[in-house]
C-alpha positions in Angstrom: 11.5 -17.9 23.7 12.1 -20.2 20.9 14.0 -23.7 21.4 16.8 -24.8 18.8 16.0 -27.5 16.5 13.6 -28.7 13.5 10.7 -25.7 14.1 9.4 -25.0 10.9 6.5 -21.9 10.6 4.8 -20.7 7.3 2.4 -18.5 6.0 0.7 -17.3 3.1 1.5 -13.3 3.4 3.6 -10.8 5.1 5.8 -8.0 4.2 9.6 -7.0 4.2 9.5 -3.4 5.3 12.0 -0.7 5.2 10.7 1.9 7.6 6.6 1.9 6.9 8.0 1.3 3.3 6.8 -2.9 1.4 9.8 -3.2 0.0 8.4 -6.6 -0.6 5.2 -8.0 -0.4 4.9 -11.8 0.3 2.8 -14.5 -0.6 4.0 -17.6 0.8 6.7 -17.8 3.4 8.4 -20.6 5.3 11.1 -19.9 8.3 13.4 -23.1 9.7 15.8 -22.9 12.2 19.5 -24.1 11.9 21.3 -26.3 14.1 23.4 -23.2 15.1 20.1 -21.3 15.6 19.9 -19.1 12.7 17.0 -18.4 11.3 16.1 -18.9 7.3 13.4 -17.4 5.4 12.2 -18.4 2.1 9.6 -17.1 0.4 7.6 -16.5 -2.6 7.2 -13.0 -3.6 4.1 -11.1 -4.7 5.9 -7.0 -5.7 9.7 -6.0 -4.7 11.2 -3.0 -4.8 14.4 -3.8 -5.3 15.8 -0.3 -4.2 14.6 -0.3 -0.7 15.2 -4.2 -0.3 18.9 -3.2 -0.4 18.3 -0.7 1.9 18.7 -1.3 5.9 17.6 -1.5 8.6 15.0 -4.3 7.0 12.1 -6.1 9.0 10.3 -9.4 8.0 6.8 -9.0 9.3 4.0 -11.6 8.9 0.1 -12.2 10.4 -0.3 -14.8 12.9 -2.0 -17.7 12.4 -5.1 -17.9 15.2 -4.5 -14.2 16.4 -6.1 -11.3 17.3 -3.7 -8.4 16.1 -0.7 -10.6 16.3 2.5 -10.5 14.2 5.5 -12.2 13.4 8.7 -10.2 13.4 12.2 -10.6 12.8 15.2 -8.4 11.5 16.6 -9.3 8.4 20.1 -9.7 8.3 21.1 -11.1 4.9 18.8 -11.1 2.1 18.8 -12.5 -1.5 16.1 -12.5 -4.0 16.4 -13.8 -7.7 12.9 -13.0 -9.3 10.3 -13.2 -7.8 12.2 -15.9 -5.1 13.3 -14.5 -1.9 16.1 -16.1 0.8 16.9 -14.5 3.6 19.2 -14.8 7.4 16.9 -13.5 10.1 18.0 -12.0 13.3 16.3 -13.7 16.5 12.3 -13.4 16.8 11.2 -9.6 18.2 7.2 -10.5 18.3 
């Protein structure tokens, strides 16, 4: 389990699916966690489909760095993108 504090992770790809549906497809990513725990996503999109990123449930998934087969993922629970600029509140870590 994650600590609260100043941990900071990023990437360079990842996905925000609805379903098996990209309804966005990532290029650069960066998640910090609030004082209050929350976690923020901002990211730097690649495609969006802007109808199924308003759909829900949604899933931020990512690669992880020095893994076999490992993933990042987290529920989205608020998201906001403006272009091809992505911010989004995620719910606590689920891989």
């Amino acid at each position: 389990m994650f600590l609260r504090g100043k941990l900071r992770i990023h990437g360079t790809a990842g996905a925000i699916l609805y379903g098996w549906h990209q309804a966005a497809v990532i290029r650069a990513w960066r998640i910090g966690q609030a004082d209050d725990g929350a976690w923020h996503l901002t990211a730097a999109l690649e495609r969006v489909d802007a109808f199924q990123c308003r759909q829900r449930p949604l899933l931020f998934t990512a690669p992880r760095a020095h893994t076999r087969d490992g993933f990042w993922a987290w529920s989205v629970q608020t998201l906001d993108i403006v272009g091809l600029e992505l911010r989004a509140t995620l719910g606590a870590p689920e891989q």
